[in-house]
C-alpha positions as CSV (number, residue, x, y, z in Angstrom):
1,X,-10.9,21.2,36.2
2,X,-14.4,22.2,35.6
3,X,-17.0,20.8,38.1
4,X,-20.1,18.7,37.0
5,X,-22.4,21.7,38.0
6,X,-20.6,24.0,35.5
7,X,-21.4,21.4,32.9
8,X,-24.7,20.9,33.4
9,X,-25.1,24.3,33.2
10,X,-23.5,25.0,30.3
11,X,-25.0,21.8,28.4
12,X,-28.7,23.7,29.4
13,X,-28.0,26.8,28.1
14,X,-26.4,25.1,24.5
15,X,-29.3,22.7,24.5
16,X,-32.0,25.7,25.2
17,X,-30.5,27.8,22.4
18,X,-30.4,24.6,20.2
19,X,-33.8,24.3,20.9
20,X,-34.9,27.7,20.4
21,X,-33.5,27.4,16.8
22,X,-35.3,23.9,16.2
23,X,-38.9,24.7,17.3
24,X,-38.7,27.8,15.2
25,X,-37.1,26.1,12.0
26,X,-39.6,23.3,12.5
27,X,-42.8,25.4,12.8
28,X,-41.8,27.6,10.1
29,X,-40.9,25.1,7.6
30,X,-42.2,21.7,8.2
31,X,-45.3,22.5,9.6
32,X,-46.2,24.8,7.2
33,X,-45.4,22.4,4.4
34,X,-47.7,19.2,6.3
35,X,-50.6,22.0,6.8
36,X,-51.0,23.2,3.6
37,X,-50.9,19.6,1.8
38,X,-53.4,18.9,4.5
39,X,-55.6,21.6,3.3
40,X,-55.3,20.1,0.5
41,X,-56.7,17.0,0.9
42,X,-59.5,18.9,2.8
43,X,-58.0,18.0,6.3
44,X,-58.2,21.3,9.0
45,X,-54.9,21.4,11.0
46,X,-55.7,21.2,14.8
47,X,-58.3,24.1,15.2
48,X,-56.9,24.7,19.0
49,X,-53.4,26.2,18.0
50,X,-53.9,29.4,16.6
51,X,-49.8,29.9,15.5
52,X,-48.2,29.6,19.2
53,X,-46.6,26.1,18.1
54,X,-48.2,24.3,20.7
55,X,-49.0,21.5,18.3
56,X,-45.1,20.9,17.1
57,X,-44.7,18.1,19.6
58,X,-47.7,16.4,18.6
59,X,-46.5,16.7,14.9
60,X,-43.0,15.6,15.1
61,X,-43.9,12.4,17.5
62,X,-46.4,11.8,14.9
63,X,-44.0,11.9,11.9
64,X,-41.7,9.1,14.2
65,X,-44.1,6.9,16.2
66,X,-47.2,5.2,14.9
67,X,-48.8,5.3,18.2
68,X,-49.0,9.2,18.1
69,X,-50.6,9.2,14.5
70,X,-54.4,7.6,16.2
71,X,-56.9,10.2,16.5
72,X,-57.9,11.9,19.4
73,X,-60.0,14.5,20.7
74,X,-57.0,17.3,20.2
75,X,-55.2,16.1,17.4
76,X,-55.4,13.8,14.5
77,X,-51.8,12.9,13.5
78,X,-53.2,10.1,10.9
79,X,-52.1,11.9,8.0
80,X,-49.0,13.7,9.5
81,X,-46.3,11.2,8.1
82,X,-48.0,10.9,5.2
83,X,-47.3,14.6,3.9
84,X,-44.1,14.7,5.8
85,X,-40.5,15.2,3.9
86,X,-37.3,13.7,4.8
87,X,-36.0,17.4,5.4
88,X,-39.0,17.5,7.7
89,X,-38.2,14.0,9.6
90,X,-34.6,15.7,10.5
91,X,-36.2,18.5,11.6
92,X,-38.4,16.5,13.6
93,X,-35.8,14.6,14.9
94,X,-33.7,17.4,15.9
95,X,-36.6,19.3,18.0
96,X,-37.7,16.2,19.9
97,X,-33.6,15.7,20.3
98,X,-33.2,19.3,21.9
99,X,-36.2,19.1,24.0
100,X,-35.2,15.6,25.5
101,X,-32.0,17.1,25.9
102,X,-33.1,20.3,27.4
103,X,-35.3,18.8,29.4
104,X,-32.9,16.3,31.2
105,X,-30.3,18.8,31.4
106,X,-32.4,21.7,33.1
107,X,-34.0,18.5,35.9
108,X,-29.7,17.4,36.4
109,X,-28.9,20.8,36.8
110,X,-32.2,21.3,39.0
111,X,-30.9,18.4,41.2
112,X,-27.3,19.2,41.6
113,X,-28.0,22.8,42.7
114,X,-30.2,21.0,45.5
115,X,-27.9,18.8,46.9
């Protein structure tokens, strides 16, 4: 019978190849797609991320959660939603999925290999 610690393992490694796929499918196409409507509509995507996708986060809680859309010093997600497909809300979803997921599976497996 496999152990806990085998599964948390193997649900980290599944999650960070899921994720891997995700944040690369999401920069690539939904990104992309919001930036250039932005451009657009004369709106500069965030000036500080120069194509290393540290702004997916950002985009994809503002295409879910109206909180995230208020403007702030590093990122105005006001018209982020606005420009966003539903092919580009799954892909959001997914991505935010993964990363919740990788996250809390690399801290279990963290904890378990300390104790």
């Amino acid at each position: 019978m496999p152990s806990i610690d085998k599964f948390a393992l193997a649900s980290m490694f599944i999650f960070m190849a899921l994720a891997f796929i995700f944040v690369v499918l999401f920069a690539r196409i939904s990104i992309k797609h919001i930036n250039k409507k932005m451009l657009k509509d004369n709106i500069t995507p965030p000036l500080w991320d120069k194509g290393v996708g540290a702004s997916a986060p950002f985009y994809a809680m503002a295409i879910f959660f109206k909180r995230s859309r208020l403007p702030t010093p590093l990122f105005d997600g006001r018209f982020i939603a606005k420009h966003a497909r539903p092919v580009d809300k799954v892909l959001a979803f997914l991505h935010l999925f993964t990363m919740a997921g990788l996250t809390i599976s690399v801290f279990t497996a963290m904890y378990l290999d300390a104790v």
